[in-house]
N, C-alpha and C positions, 0 to 999 in steps of 0.2 A: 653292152652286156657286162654283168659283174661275176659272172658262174664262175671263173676261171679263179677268182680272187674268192670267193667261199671254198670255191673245192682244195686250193691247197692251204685255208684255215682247219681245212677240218681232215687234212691230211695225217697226221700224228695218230687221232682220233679212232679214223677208218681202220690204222695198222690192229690198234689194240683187239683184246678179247676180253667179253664182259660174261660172266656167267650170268642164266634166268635159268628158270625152270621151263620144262618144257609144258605145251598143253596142248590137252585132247578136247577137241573141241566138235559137234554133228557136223555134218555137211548138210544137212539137212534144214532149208530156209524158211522160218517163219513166215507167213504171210502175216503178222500183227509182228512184230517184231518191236520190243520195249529198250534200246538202249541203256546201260545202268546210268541214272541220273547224275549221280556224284563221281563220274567218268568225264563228265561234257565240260566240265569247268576245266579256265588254262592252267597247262602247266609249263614252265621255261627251264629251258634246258640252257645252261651256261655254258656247254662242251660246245657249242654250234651255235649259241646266241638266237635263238627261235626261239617258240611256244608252240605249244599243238594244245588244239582245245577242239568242243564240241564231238561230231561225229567221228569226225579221222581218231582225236586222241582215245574215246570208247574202243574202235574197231584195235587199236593199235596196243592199248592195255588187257583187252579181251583174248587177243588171238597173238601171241606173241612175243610183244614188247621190242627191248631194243637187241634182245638176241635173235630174231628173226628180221625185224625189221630197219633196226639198226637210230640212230639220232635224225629229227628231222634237220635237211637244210636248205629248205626255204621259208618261207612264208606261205600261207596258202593263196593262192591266186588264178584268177579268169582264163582260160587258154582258150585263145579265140577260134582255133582252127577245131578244136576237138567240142568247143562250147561245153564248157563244164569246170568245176574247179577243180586246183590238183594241189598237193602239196609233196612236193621231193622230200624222200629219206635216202639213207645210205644205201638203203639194200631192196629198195620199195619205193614205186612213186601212186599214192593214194589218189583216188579217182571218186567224186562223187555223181551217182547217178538218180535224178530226182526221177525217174520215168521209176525207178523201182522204190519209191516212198513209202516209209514204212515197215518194210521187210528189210531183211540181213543183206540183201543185194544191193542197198541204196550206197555201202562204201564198197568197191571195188578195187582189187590192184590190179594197174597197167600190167598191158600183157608185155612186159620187157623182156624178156625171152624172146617171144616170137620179133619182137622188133630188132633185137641187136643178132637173131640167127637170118633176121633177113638178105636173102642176096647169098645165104650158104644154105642154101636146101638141096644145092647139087653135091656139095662135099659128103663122102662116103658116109660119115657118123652122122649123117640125118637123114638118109635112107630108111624108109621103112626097113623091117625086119620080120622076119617068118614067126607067125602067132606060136604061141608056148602056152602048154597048162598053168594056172595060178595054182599056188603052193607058199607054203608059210614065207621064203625065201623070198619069192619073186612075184612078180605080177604086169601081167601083158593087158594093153587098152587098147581095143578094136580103133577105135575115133581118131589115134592121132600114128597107129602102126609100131610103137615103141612099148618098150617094157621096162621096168624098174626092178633091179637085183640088188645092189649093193647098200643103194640108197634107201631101199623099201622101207627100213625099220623108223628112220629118220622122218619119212616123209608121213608116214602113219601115226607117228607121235605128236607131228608136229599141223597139223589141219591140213594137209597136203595139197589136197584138192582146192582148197580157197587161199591158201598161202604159195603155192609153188606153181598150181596148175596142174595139165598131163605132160610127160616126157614127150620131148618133141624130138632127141637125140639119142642114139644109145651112150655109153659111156666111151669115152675115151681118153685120151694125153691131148693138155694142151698146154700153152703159156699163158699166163695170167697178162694183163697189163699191167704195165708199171706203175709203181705210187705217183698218184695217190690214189687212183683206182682199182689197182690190186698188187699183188708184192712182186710182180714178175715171175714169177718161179713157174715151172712146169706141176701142174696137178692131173690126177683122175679128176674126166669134172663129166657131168650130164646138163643137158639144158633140159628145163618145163619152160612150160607157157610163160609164167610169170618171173622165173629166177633160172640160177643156174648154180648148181649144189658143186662143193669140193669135197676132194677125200685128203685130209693131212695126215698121211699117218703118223707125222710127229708126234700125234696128240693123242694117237691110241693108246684106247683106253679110258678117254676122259670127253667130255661134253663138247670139246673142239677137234674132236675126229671128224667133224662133217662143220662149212661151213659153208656159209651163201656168198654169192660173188657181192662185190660193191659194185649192181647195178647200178642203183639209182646214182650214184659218182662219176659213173663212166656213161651215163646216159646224159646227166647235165655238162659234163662235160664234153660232149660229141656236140649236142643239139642247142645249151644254154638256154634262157627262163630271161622274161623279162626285168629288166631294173629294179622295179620295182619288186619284185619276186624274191629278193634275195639282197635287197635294205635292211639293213639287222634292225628290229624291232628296239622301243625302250624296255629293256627290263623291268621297271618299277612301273609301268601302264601295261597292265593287261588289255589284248586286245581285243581287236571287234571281229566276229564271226560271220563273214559274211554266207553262209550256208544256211545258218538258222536264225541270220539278222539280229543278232544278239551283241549288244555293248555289254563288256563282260566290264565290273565295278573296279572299283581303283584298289592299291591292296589294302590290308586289314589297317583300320586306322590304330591310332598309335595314343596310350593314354596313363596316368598314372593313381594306385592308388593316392590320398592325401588326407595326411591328419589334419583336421577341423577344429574349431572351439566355437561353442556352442553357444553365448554371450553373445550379446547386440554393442560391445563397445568397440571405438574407436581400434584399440588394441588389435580388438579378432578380427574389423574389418581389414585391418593393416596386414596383417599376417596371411589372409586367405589370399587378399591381392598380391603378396609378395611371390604366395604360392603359385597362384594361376599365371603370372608373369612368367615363371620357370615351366609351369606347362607349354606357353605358349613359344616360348625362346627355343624348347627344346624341338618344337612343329610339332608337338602332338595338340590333340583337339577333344579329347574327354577326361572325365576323373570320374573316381568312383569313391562312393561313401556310404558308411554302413546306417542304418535306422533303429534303431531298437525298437519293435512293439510295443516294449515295457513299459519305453520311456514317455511314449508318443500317447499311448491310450491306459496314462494310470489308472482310470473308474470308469466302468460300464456307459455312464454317461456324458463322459469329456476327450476329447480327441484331441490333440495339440500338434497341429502341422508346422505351428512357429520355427521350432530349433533347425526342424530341416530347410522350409522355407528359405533364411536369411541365408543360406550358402548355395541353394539352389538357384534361386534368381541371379546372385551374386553372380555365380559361375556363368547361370545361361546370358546377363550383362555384357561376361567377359566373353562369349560366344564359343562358349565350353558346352559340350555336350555332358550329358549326367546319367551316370549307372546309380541306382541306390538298390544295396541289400536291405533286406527286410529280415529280422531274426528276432529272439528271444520272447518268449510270447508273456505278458503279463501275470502276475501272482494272481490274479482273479480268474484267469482261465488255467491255467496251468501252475499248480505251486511251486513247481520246479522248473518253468522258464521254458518246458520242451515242447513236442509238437501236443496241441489241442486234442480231444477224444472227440470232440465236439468243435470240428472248424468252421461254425458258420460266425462266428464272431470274427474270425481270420477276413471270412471274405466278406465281411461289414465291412470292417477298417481299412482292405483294398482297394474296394469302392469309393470310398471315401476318399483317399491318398490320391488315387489314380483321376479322381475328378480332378479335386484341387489343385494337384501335379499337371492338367490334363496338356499337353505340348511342352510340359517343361522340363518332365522325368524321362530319356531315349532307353530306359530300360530297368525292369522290376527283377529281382535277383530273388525269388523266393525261398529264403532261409541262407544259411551258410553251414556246409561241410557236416552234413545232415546226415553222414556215414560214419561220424563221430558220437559215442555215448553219453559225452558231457556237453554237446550241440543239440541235444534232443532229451533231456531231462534223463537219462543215464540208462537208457538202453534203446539199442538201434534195430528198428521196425521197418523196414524200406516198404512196405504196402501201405502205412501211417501216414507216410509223408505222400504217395500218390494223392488221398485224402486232402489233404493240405495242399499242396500244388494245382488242384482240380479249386478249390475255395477261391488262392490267390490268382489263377489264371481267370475265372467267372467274374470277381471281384475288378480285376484291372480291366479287364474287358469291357465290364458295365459302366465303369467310371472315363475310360481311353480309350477305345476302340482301337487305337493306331500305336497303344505302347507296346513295343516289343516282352514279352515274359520269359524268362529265363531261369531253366530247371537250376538250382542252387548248384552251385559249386562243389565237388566233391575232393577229398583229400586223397593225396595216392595214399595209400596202406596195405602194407600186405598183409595185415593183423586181420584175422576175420573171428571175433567174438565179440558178442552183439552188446556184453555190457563194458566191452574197450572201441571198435571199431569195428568195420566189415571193408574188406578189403574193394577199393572204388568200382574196379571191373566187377566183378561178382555181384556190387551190392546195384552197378548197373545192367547187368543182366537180371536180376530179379525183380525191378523195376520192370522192365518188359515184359519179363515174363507173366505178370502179373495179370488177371483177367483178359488176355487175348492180349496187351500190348495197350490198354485205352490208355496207359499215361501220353500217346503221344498223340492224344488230343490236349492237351492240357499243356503245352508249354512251347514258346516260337524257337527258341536257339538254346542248347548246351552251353552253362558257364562251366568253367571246370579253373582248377589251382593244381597246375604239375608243381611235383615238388623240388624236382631237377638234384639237392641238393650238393652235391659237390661236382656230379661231371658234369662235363662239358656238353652242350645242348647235340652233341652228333653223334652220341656215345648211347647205347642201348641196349641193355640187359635179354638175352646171354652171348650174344655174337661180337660183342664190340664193346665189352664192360669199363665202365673209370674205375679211380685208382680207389682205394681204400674199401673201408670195412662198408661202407654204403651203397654198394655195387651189385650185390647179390639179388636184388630182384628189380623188376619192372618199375616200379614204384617209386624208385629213387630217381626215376629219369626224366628229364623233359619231353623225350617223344615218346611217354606215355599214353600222351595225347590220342596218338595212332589206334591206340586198343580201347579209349573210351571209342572213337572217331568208329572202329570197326563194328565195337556193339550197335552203332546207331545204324549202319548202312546196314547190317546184317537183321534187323527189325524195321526196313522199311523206312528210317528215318533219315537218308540222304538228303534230301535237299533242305533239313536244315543247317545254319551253322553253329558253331562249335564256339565262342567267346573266354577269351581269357581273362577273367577278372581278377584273378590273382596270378604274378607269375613272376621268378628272379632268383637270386642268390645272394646268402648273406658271406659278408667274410668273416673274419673272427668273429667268434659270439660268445659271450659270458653266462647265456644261457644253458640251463640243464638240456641234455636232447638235440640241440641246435652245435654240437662241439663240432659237426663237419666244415665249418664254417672255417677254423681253422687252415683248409687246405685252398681257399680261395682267397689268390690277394684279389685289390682291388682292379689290377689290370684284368685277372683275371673273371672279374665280376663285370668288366664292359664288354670283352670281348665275348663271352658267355649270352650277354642281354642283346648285342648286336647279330649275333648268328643266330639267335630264334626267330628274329624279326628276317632275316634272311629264309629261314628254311621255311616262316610262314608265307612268306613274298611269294615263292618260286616254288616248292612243294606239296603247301597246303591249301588248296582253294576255298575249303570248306571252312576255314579261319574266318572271325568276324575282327571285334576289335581287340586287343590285348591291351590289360592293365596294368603295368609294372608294380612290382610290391618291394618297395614304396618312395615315395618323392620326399617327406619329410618329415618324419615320425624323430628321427633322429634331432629336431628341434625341440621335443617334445617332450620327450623320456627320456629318463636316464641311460649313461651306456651299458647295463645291465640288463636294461630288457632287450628282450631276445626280437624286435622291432627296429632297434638303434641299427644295427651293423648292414640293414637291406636296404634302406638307404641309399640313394644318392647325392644325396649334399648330407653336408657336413653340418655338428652341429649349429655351426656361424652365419648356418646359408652357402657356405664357400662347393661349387662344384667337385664332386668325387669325379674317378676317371670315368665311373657312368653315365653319369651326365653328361660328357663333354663327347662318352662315345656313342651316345643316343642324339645328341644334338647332331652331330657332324655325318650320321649316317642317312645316305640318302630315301627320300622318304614318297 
């Protein structure tokens, strides 16, 4: 048995207090019962080295969290005596029951209450008690002879009946166990079925006036879990769900954009190999490149797949996976370059691409940053582009069946005037909102470009703002993500994912607009690019691949363009501290 060696790892842990909000949940059981989809996927907790995925982490995101239920610390695992799986938490040991498939009863919590009052049902404070009228204060339960007074308000907030159970004691003084089970001390405590509730009134007054025992701690460590139950998992391998038989995928693969030359010489071939070799040194496995419309389909009747062609192959050679944006629409459809009035020429030339391309493009980016006036011929229509999206999605589909589509990339902006910008949340809820929501027929995964630009990827507007003038809204931040991420679930759009095709921080920039750059040195632009790939690992399931912006532009341009300082190497080739902190980070 190893129980004894997780519970005093997660000793420290147990002592803290974590604020969540509370929730009011029915008690009332569906018989069809829909789990939220973008719940099932794993998430890993570093506090206690586990994952909770599937049914348990739904039930446990739904009804609680980890201020009811506390860090998972095992693994989910077979218990042969009870035949069922279970996974230990702190404060909760999760129970699956397939006889109720389907319905809100299929995740259950153990009745630990009754298990750990067992053998004291003669002690005085588990005596039945003389029934009493219910009233706002209080409330008596024929079923189990106990009533709830003090706790009542707690247990009514908090799903009671499916989180705690009925009172199986009345209140009294007891001693806690000692850490790492519980602090020692004497508390007012009540047992229910399921837990067993404290009164601190150190904390009157605030959210930690009432707190749950750390059953599920003092249960594994009375009883212990098999070996295998409590082998701390790989972090970077998500795992397998053995409840709903599900191999959950490896994490978000890792990729960069890459400046190209567009030439069949010697030179360009040299140069894009130099590139994909520093792709590949670094363990990533895609790159991303932009197409021009304009360039590809100069006259109504000539298509030119060549330019893209020679770096596509090239790359699929080097066993490089390939995003290609599609943008700027030709002077014969559009004079000004922006979306078409008329896209069925669009979804000709998709068809077309997406043939020719057909196994060798892993994804079609339709348009770029389409929330921008001067990206859409100079003023911003987000129903225009549904239009367009619907052509290019029809289009790749006829020619690929199997290529993934990906709604364009949107810029954060908090600018909402339609002949500057529309701010990306907004201009993505309008997108939705649009005809019942049909754009989300028309596209497989969300590309998006946080703009992150000077804080730090953990920093998030208004609760936890970075330093400087670039702070004051959502927009500036990299977990921006979250609030494209919520418009999609909140229209139904969960189980797609979310793709970074653009995404990084520049440091010094000589560029107008880009002067934030200034506040990030270089160390700080690795450590920055390594913790997003962290918080996508272990926080975002709904993440696909992320592009770094960018791997070598700075060979390419001068150091005036606002391109040069996002970079990773140097103009010489010579690795920046980004590179060396994306190579070295585990993958």
């Amino acid at each position: 048995m190893k129980s004894l060696r997780v519970v005093l790892m997660i000793a420290v842990i147990a002592a803290s207090l974590t604020p969540i909000a509370t929730f009011n949940r029915s008690n009332t059981a569906s018989a069809n019962y829909e789990p939220q989809q973008d719940l099932l996927h794993p998430r890993y907790f570093e506090e206690t080295g586990f994952w909770l995925q599937g049914l348990f982490r739904e039930y446990w995101e739904t009804r609680g969290g980890l201020f009811i239920f506390g860090y998972p610390i095992t693994n989910v695992f077979w218990h042969e005596e009870d035949q069922m799986y279970k996974q230990y938490f702190q404060r909760a040991i999760f129970e699956h029951h397939p006889d109720h498939a389907g319905s809100e009863y299929e995740v259950l919590l153990m009745l630990l209450g009754n298990e750990l009052a067992e053998g004291r049902r003669h002690e005085d404070p588990f005596q039945p008690v003389e029934p009493f009228d219910d009233t706002h204060e209080r409330r008596y339960f024929h079923l189990t002879g106990h009533g709830i007074n003090h706790f009542k308000q707690y247990w009514d907030d908090n799903n009671g009946q499916r989180n705690f159970g009925y009172p199986i004691s009345r209140e009294f003084e007891e001693q806690n166990e000692p850490p790492p089970a519980g602090d020692g001390e004497i508390h007012l405590v009540q047992y229910f079925e399921r837990n067993r509730l404290e009164w601190h009134p150190e904390h009157a007054g605030t959210e930690y006036e009432v707190l749950l025992g750390l059953l599920g701690v003092e249960y594994l460590q009375e009883h212990g879990v098999p070996d295998a139950a409590v082998e701390p998992p790989d972090p970077n391998l998500p795992p397998y769900d053995p409840i709903r038989d599900v191999q959950y995928g490896p994490p978000a693969g890792g990729g960069f954009n890459i400046a190209v030359r567009g030439d069949d010489s010697q030179e360009s071939r040299e140069f894009h190999d130099r590139s994909f070799d520093l792709v590949h040194d670094v363990g990533f496995n895609w790159i991303k490149v932009q197409a021009r419309w304009s360039e590809l389909h100069r006259h109504p009747g000539f298509k030119d797949p060549v330019p893209l062609q020679r770096i596509v192959d090239h790359a699929n050679d080097r066993g490089l996976k390939v995003i290609v944006s599609v943008t700027n629409a030709p002077e014969w459809v559009d004079p000004d370059g922006g979306i078409p009035a008329d896209a069925t020429p669009f979804r000709n030339f998709m068809e077309y691409m997406a043939d020719y391309f057909q196994g060798r493009v892993h994804g079609w980016e339709i348009w770029n940053e389409q929330n921008l006036a001067y990206e859409v011929g100079g003023y911003v229509e987000p129903t225009e582009y549904v239009g367009l999206l619907r052509a290019g999605y029809e289009g790749v589909k006829a020619g690929d069946p199997h290529a993934p589509v990906l709604f364009g990339g949107l810029t954060p902006t908090g600018v909402t005037d339609p002949s500057i910008a529309i701010d990306d949340v907004q201009y993505l809820e309008q997108i939705y909102a649009y005809n019942n929501g049909e754009v989300r027929n028309y596209f497989d995964h969300l590309a998006a470009h946080p703009g992150s630009n000077n804080n730090p990827p953990d920093t998030m507007y208004p609760h936890n703002t970075g330093p400087g003038e670039w702070s004051n809204h959502p927009s500036f931040y990299f977990r921006r993500m979250e609030q494209q991420r919520q418009v999609m679930v909140n229209h139904g759009d969960a189980a797609k994912q979310i793709w970074l095709t653009e995404f990084g921080w520049s440091t010094e920039n000589q560029a107008p607009g880009y002067e934030y750059g200034a506040d990030v040195s270089e160390q700080d632009q690795a450590n920055n690019l390594v913790r997003a790939f962290e918080i996508a690992r272990h926080e975002w399931p709904w993440m696909g691949p992320m592009m770094v912006w960018n791997l070598n532009y700075s060979t390419m341009v001068d150091p005036a363009d606002e391109k040069f300082p996002w970079s990773v190497v140097n103009s010489d080739w010579s690795p920046r501290p980004a590179y060396e902190a994306l190579r070295d980070m585990p993958k």
